[in-house]
GUTI-871923 format. One record per residue (C-alpha): residue in three letters; x, y, z; residue number from 1. Coordinates in nm, 4 decimals. Layout:
N
{ALA; {X; Y; Z}; NUM},
...
***
This chain:
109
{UNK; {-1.1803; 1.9159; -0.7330}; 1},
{UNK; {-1.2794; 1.8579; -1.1016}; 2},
{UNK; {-1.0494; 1.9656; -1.3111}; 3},
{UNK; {-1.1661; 2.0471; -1.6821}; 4},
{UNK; {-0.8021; 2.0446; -1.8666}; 5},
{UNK; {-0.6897; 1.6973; -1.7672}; 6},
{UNK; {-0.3654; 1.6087; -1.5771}; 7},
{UNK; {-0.1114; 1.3671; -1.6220}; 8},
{UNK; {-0.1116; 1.0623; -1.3135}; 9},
{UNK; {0.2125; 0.9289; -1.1559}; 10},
{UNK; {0.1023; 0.6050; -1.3200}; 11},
{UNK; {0.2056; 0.7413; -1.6884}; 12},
{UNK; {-0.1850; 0.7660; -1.7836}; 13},
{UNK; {-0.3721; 1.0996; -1.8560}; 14},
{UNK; {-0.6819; 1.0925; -1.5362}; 15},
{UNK; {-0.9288; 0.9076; -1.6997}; 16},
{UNK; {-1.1683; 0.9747; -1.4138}; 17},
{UNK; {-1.2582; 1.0381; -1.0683}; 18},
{UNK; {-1.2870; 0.9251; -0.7288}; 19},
{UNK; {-1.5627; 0.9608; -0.4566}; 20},
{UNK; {-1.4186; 1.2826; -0.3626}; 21},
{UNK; {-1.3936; 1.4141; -0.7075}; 22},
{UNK; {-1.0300; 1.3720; -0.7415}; 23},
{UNK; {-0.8444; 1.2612; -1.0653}; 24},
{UNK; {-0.7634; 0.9230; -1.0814}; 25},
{UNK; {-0.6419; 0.6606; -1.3585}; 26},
{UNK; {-0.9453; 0.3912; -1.3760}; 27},
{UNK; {-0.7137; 0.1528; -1.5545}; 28},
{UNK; {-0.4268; 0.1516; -1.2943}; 29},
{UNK; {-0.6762; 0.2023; -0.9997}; 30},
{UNK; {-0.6123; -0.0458; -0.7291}; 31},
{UNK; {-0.2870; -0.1887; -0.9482}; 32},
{UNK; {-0.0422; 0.0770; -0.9672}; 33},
{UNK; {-0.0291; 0.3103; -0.6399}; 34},
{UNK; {0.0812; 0.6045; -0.8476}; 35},
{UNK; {-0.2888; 0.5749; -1.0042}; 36},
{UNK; {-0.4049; 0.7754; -0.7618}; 37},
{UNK; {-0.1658; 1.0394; -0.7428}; 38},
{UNK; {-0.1492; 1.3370; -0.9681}; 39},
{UNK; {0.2410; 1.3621; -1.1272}; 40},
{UNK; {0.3533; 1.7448; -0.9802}; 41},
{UNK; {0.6357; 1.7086; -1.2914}; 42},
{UNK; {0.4807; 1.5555; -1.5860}; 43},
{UNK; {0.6791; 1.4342; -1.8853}; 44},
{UNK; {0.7201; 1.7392; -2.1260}; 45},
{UNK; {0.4913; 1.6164; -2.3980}; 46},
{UNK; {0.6647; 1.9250; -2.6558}; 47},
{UNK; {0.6969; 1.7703; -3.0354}; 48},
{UNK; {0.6054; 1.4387; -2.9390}; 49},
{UNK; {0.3360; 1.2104; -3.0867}; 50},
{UNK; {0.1070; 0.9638; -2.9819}; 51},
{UNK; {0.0200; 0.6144; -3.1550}; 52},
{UNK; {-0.2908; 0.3793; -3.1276}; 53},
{UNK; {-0.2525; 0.1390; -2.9034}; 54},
{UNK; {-0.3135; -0.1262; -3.2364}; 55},
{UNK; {-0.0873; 0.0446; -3.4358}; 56},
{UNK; {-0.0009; -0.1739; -3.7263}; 57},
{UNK; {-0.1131; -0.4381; -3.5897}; 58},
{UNK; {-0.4460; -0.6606; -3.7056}; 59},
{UNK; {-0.7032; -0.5120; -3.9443}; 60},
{UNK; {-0.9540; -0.2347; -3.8078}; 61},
{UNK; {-1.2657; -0.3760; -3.7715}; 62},
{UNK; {-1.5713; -0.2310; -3.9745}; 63},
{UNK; {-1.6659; 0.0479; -3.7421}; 64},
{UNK; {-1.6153; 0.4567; -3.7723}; 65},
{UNK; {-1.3501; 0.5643; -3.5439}; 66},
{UNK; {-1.1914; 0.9264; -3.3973}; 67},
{UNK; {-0.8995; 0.9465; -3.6659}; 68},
{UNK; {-1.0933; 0.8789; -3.9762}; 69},
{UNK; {-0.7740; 0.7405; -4.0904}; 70},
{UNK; {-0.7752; 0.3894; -3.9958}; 71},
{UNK; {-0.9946; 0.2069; -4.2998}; 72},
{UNK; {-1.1762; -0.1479; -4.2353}; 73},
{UNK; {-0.9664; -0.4539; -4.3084}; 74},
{UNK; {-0.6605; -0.2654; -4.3077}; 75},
{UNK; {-0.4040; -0.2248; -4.0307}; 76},
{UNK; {-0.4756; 0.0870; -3.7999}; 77},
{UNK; {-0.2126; 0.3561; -3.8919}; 78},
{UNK; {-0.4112; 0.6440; -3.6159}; 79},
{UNK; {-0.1017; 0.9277; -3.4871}; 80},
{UNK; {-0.1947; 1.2296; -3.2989}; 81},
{UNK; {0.0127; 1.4947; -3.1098}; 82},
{UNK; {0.0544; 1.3717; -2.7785}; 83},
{UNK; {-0.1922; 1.5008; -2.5181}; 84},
{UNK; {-0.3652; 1.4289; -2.2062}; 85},
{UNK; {-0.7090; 1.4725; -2.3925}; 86},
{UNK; {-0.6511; 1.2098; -2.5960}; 87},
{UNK; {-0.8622; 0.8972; -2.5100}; 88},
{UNK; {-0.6819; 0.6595; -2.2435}; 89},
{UNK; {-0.3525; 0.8454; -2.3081}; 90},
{UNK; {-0.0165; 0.7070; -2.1877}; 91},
{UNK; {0.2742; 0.9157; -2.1649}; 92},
{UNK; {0.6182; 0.6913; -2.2685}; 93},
{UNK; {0.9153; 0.9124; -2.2533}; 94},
{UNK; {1.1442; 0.6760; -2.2657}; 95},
{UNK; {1.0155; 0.5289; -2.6067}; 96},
{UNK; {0.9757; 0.7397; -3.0011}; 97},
{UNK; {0.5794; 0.7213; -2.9424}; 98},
{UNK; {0.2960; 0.7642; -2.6667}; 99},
{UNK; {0.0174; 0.5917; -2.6460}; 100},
{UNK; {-0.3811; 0.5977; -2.6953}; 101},
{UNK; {-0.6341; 0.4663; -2.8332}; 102},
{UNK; {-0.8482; 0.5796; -3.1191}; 103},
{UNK; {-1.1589; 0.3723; -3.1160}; 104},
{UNK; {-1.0415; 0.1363; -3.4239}; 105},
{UNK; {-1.2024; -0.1365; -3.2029}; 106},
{UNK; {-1.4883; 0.0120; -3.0768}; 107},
{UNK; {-1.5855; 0.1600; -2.7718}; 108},
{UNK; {-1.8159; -0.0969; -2.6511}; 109},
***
């Protein structure tokens, strides 16, 4: 059941992987949340929105090379992308101004 254009979980995250069976499934929720398991039938319209960094402003960006080539070592991250379920560990909010993701300002290590 592997789905190439990935789907939005009734967690809030984007599938960020699969089960045994090849089903979509939220690795971060998984065993936590029961909705990490379930695929949302009516996900948040993601129209107009955007996404933030998990560390937005917050702490300085490490000296590493990240997706948004925006954030710059020693400086705050400041990484914004239209929201989407391809972005990496996306989280829909819809009842805040941003989503979430993260960029790789940390690593991926």
């Amino acid at each position: 059941m592997n789905s190439t254009k990935p789907v939005m979980m009734k967690c809030g995250h984007a599938a960020n992987g699969y089960d045994a069976e090849g089903n979509p499934v939220c690795v971060i929720c998984y065993g936590i949340v029961p909705g990490a398991t379930v695929v949302d039938p009516n996900p948040p319209s993601l129209e107009g929105r955007m996404a933030r960094c998990t560390f937005y402003g917050g702490g300085n960006v490490p000296y590493r090379r990240n997706e948004c080539n925006v954030c710059k070592a020693g400086q705050p991250c400041q990484c914004e992308r239209p929201s989407s379920p391809g972005l990496p560990f996306f989280m829909a909010h819809p009842d805040k101004p941003y989503d979430e993701f993260y960029c790789g300002c940390r690593g991926w290590d």
